[in-house]
C-alpha positions as CSV (number, residue, x, y, z in Angstrom):
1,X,14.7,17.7,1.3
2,X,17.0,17.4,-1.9
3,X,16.1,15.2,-4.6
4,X,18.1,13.6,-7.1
5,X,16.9,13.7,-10.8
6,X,16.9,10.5,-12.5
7,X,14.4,11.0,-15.3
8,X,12.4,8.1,-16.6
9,X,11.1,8.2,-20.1
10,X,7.9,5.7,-18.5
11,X,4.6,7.9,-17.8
12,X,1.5,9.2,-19.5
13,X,-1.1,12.1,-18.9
14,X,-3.2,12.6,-15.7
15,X,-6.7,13.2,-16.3
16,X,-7.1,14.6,-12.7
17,X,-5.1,15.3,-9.7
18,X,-3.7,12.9,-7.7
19,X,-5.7,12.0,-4.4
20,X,-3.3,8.8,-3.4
21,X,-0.3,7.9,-2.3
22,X,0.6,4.1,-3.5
23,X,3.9,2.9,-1.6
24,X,6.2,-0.1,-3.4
25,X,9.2,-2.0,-2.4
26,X,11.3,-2.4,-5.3
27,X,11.9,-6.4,-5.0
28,X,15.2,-6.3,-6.6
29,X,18.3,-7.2,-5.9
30,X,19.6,-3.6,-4.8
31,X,18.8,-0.1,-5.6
32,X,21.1,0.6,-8.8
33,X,19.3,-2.4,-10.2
34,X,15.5,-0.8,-9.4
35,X,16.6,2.3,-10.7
36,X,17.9,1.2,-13.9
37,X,14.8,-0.9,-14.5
38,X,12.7,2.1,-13.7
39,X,14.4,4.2,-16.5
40,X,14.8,1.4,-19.2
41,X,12.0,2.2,-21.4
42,X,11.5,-1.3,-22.5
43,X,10.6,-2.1,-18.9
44,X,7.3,-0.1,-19.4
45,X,7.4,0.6,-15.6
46,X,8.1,3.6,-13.2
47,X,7.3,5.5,-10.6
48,X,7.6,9.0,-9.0
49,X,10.3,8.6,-6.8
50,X,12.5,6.1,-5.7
51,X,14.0,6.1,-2.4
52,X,17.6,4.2,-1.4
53,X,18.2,2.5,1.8
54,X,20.2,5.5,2.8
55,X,17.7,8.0,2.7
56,X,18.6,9.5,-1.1
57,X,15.5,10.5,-3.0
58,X,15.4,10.1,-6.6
59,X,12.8,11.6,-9.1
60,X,11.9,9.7,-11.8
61,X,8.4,11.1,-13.4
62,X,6.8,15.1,-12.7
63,X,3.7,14.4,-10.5
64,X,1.7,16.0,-12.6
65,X,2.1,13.2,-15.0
66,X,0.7,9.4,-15.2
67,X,3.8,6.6,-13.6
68,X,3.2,3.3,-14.1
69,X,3.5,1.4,-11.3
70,X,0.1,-0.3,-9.7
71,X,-0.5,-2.0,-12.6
72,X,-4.0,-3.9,-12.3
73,X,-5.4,-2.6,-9.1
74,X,-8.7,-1.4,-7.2
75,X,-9.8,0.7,-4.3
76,X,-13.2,2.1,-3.1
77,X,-14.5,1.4,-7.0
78,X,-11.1,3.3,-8.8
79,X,-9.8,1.3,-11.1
80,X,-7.2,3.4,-12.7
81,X,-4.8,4.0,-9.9
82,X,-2.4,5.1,-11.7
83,X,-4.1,7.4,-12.7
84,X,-4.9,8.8,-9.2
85,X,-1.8,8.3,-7.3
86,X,2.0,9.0,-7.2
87,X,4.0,6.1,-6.9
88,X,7.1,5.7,-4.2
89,X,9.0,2.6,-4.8
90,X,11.6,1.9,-1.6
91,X,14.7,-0.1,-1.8
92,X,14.0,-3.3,-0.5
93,X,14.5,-7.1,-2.0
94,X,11.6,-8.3,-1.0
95,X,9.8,-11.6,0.1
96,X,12.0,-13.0,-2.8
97,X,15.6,-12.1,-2.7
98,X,15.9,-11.7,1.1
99,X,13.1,-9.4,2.8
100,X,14.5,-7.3,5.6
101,X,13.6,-4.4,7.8
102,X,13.6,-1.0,6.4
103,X,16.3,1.5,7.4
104,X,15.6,4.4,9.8
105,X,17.2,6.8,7.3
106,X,15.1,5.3,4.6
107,X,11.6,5.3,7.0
108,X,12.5,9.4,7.7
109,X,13.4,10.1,3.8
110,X,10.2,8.4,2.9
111,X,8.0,10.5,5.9
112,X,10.0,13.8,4.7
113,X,8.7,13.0,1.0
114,X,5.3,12.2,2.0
115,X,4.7,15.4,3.4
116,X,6.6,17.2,0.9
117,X,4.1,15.7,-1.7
118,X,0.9,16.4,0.9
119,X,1.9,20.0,0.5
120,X,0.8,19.9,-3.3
121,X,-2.1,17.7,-3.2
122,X,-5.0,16.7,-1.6
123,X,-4.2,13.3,-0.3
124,X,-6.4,11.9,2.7
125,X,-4.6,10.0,5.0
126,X,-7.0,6.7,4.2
127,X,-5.2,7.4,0.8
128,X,-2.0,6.5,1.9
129,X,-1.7,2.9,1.2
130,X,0.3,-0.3,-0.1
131,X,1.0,-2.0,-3.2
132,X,-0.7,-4.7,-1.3
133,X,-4.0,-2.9,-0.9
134,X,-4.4,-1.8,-3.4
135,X,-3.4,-5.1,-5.5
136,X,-3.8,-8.0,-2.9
137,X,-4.0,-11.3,-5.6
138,X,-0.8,-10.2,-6.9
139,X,1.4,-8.4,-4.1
140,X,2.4,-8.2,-1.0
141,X,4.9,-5.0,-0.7
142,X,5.7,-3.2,0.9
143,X,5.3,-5.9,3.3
144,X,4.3,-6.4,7.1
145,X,7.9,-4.8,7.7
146,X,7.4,-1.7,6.9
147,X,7.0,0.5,9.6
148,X,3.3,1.7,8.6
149,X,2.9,2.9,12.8
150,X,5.8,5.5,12.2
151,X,4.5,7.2,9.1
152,X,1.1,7.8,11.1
153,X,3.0,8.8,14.4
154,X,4.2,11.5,11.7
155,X,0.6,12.0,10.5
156,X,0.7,10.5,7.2
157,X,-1.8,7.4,7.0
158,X,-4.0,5.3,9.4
159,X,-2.7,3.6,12.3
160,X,-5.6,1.7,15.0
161,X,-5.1,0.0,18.3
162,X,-8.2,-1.1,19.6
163,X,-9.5,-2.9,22.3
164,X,-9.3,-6.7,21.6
165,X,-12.5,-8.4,20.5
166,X,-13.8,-11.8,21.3
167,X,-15.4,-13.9,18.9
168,X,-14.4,-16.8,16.8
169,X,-12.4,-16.5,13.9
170,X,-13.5,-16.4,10.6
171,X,-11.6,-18.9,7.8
172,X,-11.6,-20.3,4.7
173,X,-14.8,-22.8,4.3
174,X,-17.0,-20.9,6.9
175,X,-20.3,-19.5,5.4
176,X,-23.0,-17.3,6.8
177,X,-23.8,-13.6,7.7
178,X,-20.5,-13.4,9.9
179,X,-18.6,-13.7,6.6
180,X,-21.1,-11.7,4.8
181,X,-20.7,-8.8,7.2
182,X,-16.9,-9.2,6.9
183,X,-16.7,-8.7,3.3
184,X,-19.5,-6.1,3.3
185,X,-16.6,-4.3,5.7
186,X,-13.7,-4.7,3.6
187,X,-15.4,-3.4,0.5
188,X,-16.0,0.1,2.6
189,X,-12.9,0.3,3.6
190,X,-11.5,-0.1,0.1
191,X,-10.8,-3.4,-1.2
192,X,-12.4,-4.9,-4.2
193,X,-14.1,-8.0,-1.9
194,X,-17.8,-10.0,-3.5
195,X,-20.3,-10.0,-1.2
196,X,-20.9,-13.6,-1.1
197,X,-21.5,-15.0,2.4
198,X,-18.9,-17.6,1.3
199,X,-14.8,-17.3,3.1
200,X,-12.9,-18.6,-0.3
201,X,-9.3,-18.4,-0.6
202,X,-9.8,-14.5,-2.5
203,X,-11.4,-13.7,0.8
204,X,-8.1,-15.1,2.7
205,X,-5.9,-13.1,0.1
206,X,-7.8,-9.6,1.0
207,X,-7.6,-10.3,4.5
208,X,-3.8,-11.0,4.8
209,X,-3.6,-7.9,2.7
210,X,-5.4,-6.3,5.2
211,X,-3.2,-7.8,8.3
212,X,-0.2,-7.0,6.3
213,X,-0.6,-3.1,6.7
214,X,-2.6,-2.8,10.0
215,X,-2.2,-6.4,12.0
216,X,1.8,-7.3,10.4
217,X,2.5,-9.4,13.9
218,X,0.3,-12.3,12.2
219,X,-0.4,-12.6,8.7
220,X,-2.7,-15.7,8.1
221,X,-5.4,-14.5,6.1
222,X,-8.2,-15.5,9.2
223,X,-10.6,-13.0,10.1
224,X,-10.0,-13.6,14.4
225,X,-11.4,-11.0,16.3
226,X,-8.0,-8.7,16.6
227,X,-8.4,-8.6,12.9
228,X,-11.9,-7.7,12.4
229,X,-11.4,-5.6,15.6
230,X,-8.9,-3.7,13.6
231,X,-11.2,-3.4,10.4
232,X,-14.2,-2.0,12.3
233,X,-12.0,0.8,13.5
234,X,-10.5,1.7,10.7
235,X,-13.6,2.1,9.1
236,X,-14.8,4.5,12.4
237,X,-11.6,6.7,11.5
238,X,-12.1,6.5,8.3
239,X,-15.8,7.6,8.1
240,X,-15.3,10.0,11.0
């Protein structure tokens, strides 16, 4: 794998070893454009890599050092993420300038890096995740594009197809122990969700988050039975 070095003055000190992986699109308006925003030190933001939509990888800030690039974010009760993670940003404009499918030679540069940085840290696979997840009230990259099935085929993250489930859905104005149970479920998965019996529209936010990575064919923010079908097993893998 052969890296390009593009050093970015934008990163601090770890205070432990990163155990995540936090994967961006860029959201601009083409790659040059991401990368000079991710050097400009008056942009105050980074990552550890950037990857182009032809597969060129370019490293921006040493692993072993602090990027700045989830901002205000949360999972499983971690509040510095940053802290924790590396950061890949991936070439893409975004639900803004003109979303669009990710390139094959981008998918494989970004499954070569993954396990390039796997092979220096301990990163679980339920440790792979999106900006989304990790940040639902403020984004949604990399998007229900992104190929997350090919980077588990490859073994890197979590990828579920179960059996579908009946029951009815679950949506914004419902009460009860149904949506108690779901929010209970999305908080041991990961995602910073109050247990309040009550589906408000910060419950629909965390559940399209969740539909973006592991149900992307329908992103509605309703808990139907595919979706909490999908949440129940994750949480078996993950706890297995």
């Amino acid at each position: 794998m052969r890296l390009t070095a593009a050093p970015s003055p934008n990163f601090g000190p770890r205070v432990a070893p990163p155990d995540m992986i936090v994967l961006h699109y860029t959201g601009m308006i083409d790659g040059p454009a991401a990368l000079a925003r991710l050097t400009d030190p008056d942009a105050k933001v980074s990552a550890h890599y950037l990857v182009e939509e032809d597969g060129r990888i370019f490293a921006l800030v040493p692993e072993e050092r602090r990027a700045w690039h989830a901002g205000q974010s949360f999972w499983r009760g971690e509040t510095d993420i940053n802290g924790v993670s590396v950061g890949i940003e991936i070439v893409n404009p975004g639900h803004e300038l003109g979303y669009r499918p990710f390139p094959a030679p981008q998918i494989a540069a970004v499954i070569d890096l993954l396990g390039d940085v796997r092979s220096r840290w301990t990163v679980p696979n339920a440790r792979i995740l999106g900006h989304s997840d990790v940040a639902p009230d403020r984004k949604t990259d990399p998007g229900e594009l992104f190929p997350w099935r090919a980077l588990a085929d490859a073994g890197h993250g979590l990828w579920i197809d179960p059996d579908p489930a009946p029951g009815a859905p679950l949506g914004q104005g419902d009460e009860g122990l149904g949506v108690l149970a779901l929010q209970s479920a999305l908080s041991r998965l990961g995602y910073d969700c109050a247990r309040t019996g009550r589906f408000d529209a910060s419950l629909g936010v965390i559940v399209a988050a969740l539909q973006r990575h592991w149900r992307p064919e329908a992103v509605d923010g309703i808990a139907d039975g595919d979706t909490r079908a999908r949440l129940m097993a994750l949480l078996r893998v993950m706890d297995a």
